[in-house]
C-alpha positions in Angstrom: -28.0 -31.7 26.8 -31.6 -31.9 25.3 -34.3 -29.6 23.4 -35.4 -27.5 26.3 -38.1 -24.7 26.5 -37.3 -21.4 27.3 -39.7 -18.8 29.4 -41.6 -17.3 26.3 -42.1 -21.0 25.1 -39.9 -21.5 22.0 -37.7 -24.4 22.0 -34.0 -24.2 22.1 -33.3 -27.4 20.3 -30.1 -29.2 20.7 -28.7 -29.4 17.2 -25.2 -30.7 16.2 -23.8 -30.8 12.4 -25.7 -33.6 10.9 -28.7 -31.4 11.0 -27.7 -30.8 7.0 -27.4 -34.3 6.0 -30.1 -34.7 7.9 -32.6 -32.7 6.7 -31.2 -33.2 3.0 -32.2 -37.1 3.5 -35.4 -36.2 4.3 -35.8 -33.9 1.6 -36.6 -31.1 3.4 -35.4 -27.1 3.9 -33.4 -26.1 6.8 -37.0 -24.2 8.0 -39.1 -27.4 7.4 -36.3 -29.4 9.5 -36.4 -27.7 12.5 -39.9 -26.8 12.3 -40.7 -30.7 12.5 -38.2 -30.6 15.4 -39.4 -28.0 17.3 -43.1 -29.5 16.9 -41.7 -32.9 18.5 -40.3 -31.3 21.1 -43.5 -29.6 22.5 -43.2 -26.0 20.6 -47.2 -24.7 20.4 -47.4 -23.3 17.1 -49.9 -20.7 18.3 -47.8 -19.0 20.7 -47.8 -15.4 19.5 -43.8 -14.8 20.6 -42.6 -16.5 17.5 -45.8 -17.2 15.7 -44.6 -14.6 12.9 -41.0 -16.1 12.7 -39.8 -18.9 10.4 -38.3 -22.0 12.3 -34.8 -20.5 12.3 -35.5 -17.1 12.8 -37.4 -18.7 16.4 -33.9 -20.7 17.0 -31.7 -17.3 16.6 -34.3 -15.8 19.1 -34.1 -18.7 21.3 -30.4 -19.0 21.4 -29.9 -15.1 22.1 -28.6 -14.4 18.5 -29.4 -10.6 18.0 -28.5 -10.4 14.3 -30.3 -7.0 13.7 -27.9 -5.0 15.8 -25.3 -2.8 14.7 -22.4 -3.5 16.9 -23.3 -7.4 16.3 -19.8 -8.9 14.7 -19.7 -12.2 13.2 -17.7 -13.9 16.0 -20.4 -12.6 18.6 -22.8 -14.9 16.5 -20.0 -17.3 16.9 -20.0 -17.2 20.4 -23.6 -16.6 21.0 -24.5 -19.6 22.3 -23.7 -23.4 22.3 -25.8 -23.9 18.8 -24.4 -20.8 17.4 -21.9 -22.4 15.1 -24.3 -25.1 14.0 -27.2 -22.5 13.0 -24.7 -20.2 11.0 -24.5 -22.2 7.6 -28.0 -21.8 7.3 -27.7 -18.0 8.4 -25.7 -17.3 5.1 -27.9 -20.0 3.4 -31.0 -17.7 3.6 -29.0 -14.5 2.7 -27.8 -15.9 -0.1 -31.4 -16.5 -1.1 -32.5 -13.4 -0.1 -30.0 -12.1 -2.7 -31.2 -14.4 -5.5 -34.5 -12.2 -5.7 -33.2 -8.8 -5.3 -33.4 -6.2 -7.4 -36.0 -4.4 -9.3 -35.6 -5.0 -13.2 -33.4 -7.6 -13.7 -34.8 -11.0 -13.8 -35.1 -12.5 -10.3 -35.4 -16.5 -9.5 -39.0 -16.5 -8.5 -39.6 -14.6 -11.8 -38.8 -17.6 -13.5 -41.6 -20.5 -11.8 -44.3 -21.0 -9.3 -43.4 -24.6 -9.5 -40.7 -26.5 -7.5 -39.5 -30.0 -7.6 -36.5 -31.6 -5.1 -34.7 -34.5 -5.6 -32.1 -36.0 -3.7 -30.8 -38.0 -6.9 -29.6 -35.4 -9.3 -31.9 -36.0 -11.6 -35.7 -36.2 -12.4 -38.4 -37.1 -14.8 -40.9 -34.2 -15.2 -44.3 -33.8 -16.0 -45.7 -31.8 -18.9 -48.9 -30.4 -20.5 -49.0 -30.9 -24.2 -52.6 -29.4 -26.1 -52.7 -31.5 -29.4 -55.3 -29.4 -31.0 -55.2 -25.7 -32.9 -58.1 -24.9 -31.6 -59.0 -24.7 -28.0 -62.5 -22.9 -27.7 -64.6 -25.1 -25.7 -67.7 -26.4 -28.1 -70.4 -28.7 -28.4 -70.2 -32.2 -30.2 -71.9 -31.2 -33.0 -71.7 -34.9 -34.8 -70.7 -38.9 -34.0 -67.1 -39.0 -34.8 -65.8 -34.9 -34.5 -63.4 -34.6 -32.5 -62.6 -32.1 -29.3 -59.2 -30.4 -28.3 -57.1 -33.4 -26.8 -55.2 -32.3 -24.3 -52.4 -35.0 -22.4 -50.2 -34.8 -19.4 -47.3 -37.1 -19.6 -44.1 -37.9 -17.7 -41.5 -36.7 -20.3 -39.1 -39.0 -22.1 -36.1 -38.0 -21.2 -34.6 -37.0 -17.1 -34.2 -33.7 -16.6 -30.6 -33.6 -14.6 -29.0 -30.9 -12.4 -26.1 -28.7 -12.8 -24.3 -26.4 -10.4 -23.3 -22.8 -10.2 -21.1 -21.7 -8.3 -18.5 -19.2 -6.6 -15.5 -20.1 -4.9 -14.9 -18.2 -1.6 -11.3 -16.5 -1.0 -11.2 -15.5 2.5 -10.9 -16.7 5.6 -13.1 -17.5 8.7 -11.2 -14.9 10.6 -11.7 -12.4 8.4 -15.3 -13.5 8.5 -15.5 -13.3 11.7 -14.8 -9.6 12.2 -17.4 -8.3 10.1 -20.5 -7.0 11.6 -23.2 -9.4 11.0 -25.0 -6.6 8.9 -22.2 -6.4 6.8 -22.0 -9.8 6.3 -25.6 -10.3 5.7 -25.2 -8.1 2.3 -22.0 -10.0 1.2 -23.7 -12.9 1.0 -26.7 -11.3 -0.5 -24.5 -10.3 -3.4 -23.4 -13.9 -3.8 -26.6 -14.8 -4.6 -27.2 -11.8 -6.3 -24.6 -13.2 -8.6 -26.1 -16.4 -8.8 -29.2 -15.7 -9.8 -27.6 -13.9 -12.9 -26.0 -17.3 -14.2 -29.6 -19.5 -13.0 -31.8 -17.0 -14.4 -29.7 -17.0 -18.0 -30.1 -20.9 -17.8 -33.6 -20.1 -17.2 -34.0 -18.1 -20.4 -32.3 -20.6 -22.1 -34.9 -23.8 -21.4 -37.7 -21.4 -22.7 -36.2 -21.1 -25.8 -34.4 -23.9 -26.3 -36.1 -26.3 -24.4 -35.1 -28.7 -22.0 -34.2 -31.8 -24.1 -37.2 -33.3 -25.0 -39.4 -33.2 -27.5 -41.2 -30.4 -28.4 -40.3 -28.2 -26.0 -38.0 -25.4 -27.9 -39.9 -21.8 -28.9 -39.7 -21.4 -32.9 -39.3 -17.4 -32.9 -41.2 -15.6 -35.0 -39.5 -12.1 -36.4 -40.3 -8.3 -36.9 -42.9 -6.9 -39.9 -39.8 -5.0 -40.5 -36.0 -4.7 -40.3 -36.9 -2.0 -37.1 -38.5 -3.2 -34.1 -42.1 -1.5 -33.9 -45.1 -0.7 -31.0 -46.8 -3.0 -33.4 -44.4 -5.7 -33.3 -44.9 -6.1 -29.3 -48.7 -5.5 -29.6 -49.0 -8.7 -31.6 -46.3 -10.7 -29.6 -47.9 -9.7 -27.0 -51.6 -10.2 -27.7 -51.5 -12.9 -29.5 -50.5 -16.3 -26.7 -51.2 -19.1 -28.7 -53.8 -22.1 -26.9 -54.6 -20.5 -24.0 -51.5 -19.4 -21.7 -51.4 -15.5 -21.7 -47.9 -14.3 -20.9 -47.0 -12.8 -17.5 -43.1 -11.5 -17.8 -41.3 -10.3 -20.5 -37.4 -9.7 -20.6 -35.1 -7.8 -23.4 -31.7 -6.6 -23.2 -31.4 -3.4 -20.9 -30.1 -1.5 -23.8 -33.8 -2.8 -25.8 -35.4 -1.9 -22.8 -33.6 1.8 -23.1 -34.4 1.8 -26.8 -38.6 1.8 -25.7 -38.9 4.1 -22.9 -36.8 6.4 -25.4 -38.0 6.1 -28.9 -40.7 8.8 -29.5 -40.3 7.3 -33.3 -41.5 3.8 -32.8 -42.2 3.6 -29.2 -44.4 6.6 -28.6 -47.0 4.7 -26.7 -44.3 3.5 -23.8 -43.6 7.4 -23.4 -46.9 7.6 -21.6 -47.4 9.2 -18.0 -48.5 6.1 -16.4 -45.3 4.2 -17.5 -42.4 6.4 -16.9 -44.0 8.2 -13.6 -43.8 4.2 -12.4 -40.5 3.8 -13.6 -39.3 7.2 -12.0 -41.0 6.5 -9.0 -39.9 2.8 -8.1 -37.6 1.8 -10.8 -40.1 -0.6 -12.5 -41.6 -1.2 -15.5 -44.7 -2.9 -14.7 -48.6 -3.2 -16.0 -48.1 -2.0 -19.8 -50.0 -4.8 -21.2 -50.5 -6.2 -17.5 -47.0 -7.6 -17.8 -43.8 -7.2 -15.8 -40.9 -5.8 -17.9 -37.7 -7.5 -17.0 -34.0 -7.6 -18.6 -31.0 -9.6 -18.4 -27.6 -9.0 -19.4 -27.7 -11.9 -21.9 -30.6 -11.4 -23.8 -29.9 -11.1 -27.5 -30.1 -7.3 -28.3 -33.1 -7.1 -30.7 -35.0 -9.9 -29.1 -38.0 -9.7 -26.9 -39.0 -13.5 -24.2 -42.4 -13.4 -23.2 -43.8 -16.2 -20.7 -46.5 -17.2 -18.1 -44.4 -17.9 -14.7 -47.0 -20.3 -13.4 -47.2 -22.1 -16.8 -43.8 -22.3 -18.4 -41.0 -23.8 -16.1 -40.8 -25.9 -13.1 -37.9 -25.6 -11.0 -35.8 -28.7 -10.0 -32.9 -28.3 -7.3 -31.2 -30.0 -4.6 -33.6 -31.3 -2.3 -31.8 -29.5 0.5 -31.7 -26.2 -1.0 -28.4 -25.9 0.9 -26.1 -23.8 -1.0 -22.9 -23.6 1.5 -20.5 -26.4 2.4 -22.3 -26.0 6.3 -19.5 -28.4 7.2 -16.7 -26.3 6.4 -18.5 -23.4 7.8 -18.6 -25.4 11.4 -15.1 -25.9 11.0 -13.6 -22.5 10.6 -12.5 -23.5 7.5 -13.8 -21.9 4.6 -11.5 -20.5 2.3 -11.4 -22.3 -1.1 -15.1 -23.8 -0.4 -17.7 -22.8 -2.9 -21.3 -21.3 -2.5 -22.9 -23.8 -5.3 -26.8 -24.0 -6.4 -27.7 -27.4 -7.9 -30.4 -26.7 -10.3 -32.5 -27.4 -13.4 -35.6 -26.4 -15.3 -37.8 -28.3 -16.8 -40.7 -26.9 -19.3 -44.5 -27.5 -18.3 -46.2 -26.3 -21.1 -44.2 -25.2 -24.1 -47.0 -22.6 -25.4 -46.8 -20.4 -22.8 -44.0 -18.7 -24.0 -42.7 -17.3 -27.1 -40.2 -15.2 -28.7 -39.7 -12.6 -31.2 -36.9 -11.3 -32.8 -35.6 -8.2 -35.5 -36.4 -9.1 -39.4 -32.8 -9.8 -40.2 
């Protein structure tokens, strides 16, 4: 059986198995795969039934896979269509990512980098921006021999190498396979979920203490006082040293608690503007013009502040595939793990900082 096209013009591609191996040798996402399949087999990228979808969501539509009704069950996926089976590892694949950046105030993957590297080795050398100067205000030459800011980009010394999280699954494919696909959809979603707590806290542990190389930990800097102040913030927060103003900051939720609370030392977070937002949508955003994020492993009197498009570059698994999609096509599931394989690496060390309580 080949790719054929159906009446709207999408391509129903004929896919077996290796699709994952295959994509992941190329170094390429499910999406990007079967986008570069569809393309070879005639799909017009302008064709306004599916010009909105990603590659896979135009495969589900083309195969007669109706995940967004109620009375959908798992095994009707299953059963679907010839391709069903083959496309539904990468159906939990992109709820389980969908997961990783839920939720409102607790530190989400993409709040960590705008950067992404894959590999298909396990392990990579990165790039980073060092600034060898204290002071970077562009000026003129003013004699033969002064000197201006020197600023280098260099592939760092040491390879950055993965590591994988993970969570082993303990139930079966039959029991899968009576869910309704909604249900199902937010399972998995809470497997990332849980993911992105244990990637995120690596995350918070490269900024501050680097990522093996040279250079690259934060040296914290600590509190006027033994009492965490307004004034405290204002000048971790004001102050970005060489250039790289800060974009995020994350405390402890019981720090975070202690600000929108503390008429004492805090009175300026008890404004309108900041708790109508946080009433309102469950956010703490624009005080300061930064995003206000917490984790459960934060240190309790300590405050992280960095520049997501500065500070870390992602590295993962050039696949991205976090199920074992072979296991999934075989019904056999139970005891297989949902695993991320995953490093960061840090771009420019001065683009974040930390600050914590006078001991």
């Amino acid at each position: 059986m080949a790719d054929t096209i159906t009446k709207e013009g999408l391509v129903k591609l004929e896919l077996d198995a290796g699709i994952y191996a295959d994509a992941k040798s190329e170094g390429m996402s499910m999406n990007e795969f079967l986008e570069q399949k569809e393309v070879k087999a005639g799909y017009d990228p302008a064709n306004p039934i599916g010009k909105d979808l990603t590659a896979f969501e135009r495969q589900l539509m083309a195969n007669d896979i109706p995940i967004g009704k109620a009375n959908f069950a798992v095994e009707d996926f299953i059963k679907a269509s010839p391709m069903s089976k083959v496309l539904f590892p990468e159906f939990i694949n992109q709820n389980i990512y969908l997961g990783m950046n839920s939720g409102k105030l607790d530190v989400k993957l993409d709040d960590t980098h705008s950067v992404k590297t894959r590999v298909s080795q396990g392990s990579a050398k990165s790039v980073a921006l060092d600034i060898n100067a204290s002071d970077l205000k562009a000026k003129a030459k003013s004699k033969e021999g002064s000197q201006f800011p020197r600023a280098v980009i260099a592939t760092k010394e040491n390879a950055i190498s993965t590591r994988k999280v993970g969570i082993e699954i303990d139930f079966t494919y039959d029991a899968l396979k009576r869910l309704q696909v909604l249900k199902a959809q937010h399972i998995f979603q809470v497997f990332g979920w849980n993911l992105s707590k244990q990637i995120t806290h690596r995350a918070l542990q490269v900024i501050k203490q680097g990522d093996g190389n040279a250079n690259t930990a934060i040296l914290p800097t600590e509190t006027a006082t033994s009492t965490w102040k307004y004034s405290d913030l204002v000048s971790l927060l004001l102050n970005p040293t060489k250039g790289a103003e800060f974009t995020h900051a994350v405390v402890h939720p019981a720090f975070l608690e202690k600000i929108l609370t503390d008429e004492t030392n805090f009175k300026q977070f008890q404004s309108v503007n900041v708790l109508e937002g946080f009433l309102k949508d469950g956010e703490v955003a624009g005080f300061f013009g930064i995003d206000w994020k917490t984790h459960q492993e934060m240190d309790a009197d300590s405050v992280i502040v960095w520049n997501k498009n500065l500070t870390l570059e992602l590295i993962e698994d050039a696949a991205g595939q976090l199920v074992e999609s072979d296991k999934f096509i075989r019904e056999q599931i139970q005891g297989s793990v949902i695993s991320y394989d995953f490093e960061f690496a840090k771009l420019f060390s001065n683009s974040c900082a930390q600050k914590n309580k006078k001991a």
